[in-house]
C-alpha positions as CSV (number, residue, x, y, z in Angstrom):
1,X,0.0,0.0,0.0
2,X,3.1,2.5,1.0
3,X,4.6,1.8,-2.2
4,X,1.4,2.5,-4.5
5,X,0.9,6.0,-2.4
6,X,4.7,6.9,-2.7
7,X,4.4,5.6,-6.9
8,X,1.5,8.1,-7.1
9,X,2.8,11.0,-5.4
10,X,6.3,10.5,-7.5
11,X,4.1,10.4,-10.9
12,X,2.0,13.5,-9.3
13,X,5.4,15.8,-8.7
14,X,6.8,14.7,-12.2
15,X,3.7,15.7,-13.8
16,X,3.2,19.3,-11.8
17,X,6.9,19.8,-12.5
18,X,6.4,19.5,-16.0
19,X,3.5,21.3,-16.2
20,X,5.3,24.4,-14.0
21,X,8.6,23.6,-17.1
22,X,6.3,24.3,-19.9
23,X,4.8,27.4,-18.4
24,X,5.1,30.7,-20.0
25,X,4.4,34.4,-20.2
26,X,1.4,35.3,-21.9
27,X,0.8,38.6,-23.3
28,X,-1.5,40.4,-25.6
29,X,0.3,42.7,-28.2
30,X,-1.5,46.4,-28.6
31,X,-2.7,47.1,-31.7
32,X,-0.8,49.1,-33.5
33,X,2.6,47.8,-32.9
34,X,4.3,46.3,-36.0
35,X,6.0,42.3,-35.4
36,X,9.2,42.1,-37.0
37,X,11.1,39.3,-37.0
38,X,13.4,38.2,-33.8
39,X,17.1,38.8,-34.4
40,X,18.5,36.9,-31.6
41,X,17.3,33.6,-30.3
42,X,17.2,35.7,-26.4
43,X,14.2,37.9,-28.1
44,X,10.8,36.8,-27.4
45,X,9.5,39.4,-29.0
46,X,9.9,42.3,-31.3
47,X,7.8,45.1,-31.9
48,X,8.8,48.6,-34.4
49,X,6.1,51.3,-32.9
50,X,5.3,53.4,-35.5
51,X,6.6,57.1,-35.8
52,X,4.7,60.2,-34.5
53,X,4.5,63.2,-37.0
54,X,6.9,65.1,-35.7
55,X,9.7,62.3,-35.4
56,X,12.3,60.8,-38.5
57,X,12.4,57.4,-36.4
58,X,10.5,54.7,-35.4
59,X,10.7,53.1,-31.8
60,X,11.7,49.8,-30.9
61,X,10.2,47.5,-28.3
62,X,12.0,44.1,-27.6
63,X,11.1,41.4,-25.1
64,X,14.1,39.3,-24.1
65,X,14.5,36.4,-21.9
66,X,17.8,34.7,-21.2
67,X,16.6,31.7,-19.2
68,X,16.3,31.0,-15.5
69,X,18.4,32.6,-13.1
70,X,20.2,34.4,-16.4
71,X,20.2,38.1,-17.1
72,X,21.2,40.0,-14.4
73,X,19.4,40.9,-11.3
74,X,16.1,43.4,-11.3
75,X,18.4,46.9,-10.1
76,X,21.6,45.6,-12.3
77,X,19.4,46.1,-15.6
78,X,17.4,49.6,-14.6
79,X,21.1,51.1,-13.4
80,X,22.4,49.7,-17.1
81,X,19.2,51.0,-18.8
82,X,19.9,54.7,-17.1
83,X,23.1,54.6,-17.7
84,X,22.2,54.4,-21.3
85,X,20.7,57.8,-21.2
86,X,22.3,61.3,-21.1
87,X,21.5,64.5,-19.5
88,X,21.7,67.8,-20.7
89,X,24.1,69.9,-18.5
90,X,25.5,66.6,-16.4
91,X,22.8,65.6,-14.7
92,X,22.2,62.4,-13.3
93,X,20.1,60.3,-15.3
94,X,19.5,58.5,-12.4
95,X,18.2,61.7,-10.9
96,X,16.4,62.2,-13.8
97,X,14.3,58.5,-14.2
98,X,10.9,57.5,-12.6
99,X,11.3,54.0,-11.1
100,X,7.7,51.8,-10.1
101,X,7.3,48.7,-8.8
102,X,3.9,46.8,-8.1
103,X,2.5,43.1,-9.3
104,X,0.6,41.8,-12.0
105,X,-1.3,38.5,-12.0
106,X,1.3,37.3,-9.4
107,X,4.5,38.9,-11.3
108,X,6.4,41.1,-9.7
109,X,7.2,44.4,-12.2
110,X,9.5,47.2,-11.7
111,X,9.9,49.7,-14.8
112,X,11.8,52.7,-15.4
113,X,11.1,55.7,-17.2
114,X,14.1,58.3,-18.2
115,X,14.6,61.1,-21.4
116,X,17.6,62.3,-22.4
117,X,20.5,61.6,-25.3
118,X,20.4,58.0,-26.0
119,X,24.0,57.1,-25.7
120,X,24.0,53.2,-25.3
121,X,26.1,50.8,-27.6
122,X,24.4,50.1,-31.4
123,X,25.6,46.4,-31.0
124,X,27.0,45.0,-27.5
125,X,30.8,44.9,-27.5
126,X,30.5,47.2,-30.6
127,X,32.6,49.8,-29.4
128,X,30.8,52.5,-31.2
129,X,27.9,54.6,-29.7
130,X,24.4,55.8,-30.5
131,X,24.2,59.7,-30.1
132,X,20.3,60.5,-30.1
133,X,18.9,63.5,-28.1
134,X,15.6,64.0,-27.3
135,X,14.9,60.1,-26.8
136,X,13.2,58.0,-24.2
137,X,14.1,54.9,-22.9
138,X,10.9,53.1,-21.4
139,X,11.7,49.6,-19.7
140,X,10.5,46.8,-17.2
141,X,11.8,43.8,-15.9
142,X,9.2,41.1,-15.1
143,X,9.7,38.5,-12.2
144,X,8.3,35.1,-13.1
145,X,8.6,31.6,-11.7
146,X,10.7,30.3,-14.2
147,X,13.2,33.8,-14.5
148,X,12.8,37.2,-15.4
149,X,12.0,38.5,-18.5
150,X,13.1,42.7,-20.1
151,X,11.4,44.8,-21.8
152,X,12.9,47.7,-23.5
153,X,11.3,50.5,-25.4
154,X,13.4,53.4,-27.2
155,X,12.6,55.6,-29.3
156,X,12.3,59.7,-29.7
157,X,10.3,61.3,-27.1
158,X,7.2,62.1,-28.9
159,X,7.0,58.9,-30.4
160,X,7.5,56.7,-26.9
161,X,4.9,59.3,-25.2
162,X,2.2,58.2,-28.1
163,X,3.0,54.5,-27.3
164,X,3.2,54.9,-23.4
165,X,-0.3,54.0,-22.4
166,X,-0.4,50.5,-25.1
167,X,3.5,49.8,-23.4
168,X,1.5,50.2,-20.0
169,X,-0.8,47.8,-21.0
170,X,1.0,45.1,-22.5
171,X,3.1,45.1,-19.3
172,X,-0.3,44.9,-17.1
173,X,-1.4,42.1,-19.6
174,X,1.7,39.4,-18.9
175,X,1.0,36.5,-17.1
176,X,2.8,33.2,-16.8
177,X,0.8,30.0,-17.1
């Protein structure tokens, strides 16, 4: 009898586990936002947001997720994120950013919110530098079971204010099933 209740409860953890193994954030993408196709196998997801009037660019939105335990920790990646943007006159841009935390559907989400003169690299390791005033760099990192996932939005400042409220609620739509 023992060994038939210890059989079950072994085939009951190895099926929950690989139930909690195939689990995965879900979100709905705003309309609006253009897919294009992933350029690294670490991008979930990635989204062009189309162009405001008064802007020559486009913004980017990319979802990335490096694996469990991979990445970096929640305050290493919003420090790197502000320390991709400039300030006018030497400000801090740390001084400068808007930092949230709260939780959705069970997820833990802190974002960051800074302008300035996007300065970060064009390619890691590149060497050479983007040199874009008047930009905003919008960005979350979302806590789930299985890891944490990034979100990065850049863009010119008119164009990323157009597209705040659909970022707001494609972070408020994740959850990890």
């Amino acid at each position: 009898m023992q060994k038939h209740a210890l059989l079950a409860l072994i085939v009951f953890v190895c099926l929950l586990n690989t139930a909690f193994q195939k689990s995965s954030l879900k979100f709905t993408v705003p309309t609006g936002w253009v897919e294009e196709e992933r350029t690294s196998s670490m991008r979930v997801a990635q989204y062009r947001l189309p162009k405001v009037e008064a802007d020559t660019e486009d913004a980017s939105l990319v979802l990335y997720y490096f694996g469990q335990g991979q990445g970096g920790s929640t305050a290493a990646n919003i420090e790197r994120w502000v320390g991709q943007m400039k300030q006018a006159e030497g400000t801090s841009s740390s001084e400068a950013a808007k930092q949230e935390s709260f939780e959705i559907n069970g997820l833990k989400v802190t974002t960051v919110d800074v302008a300035g003169t996007y300065v970060a690299e064009t390619a890691p390791g590149s060497g050479t530098f983007n040199n874009k005033p008047r930009y905003r760099l919008r960005a979350a990192v979302v806590e789930t079971p299985n890891g944490s996932y990034y979100v990065k939005l850049v863009g010119p400042e008119k164009t990323v204010a157009r597209w705040n409220d659909s970022f707001l609620s494609y972070i408020r739509s994740f959850d990890f099933k």
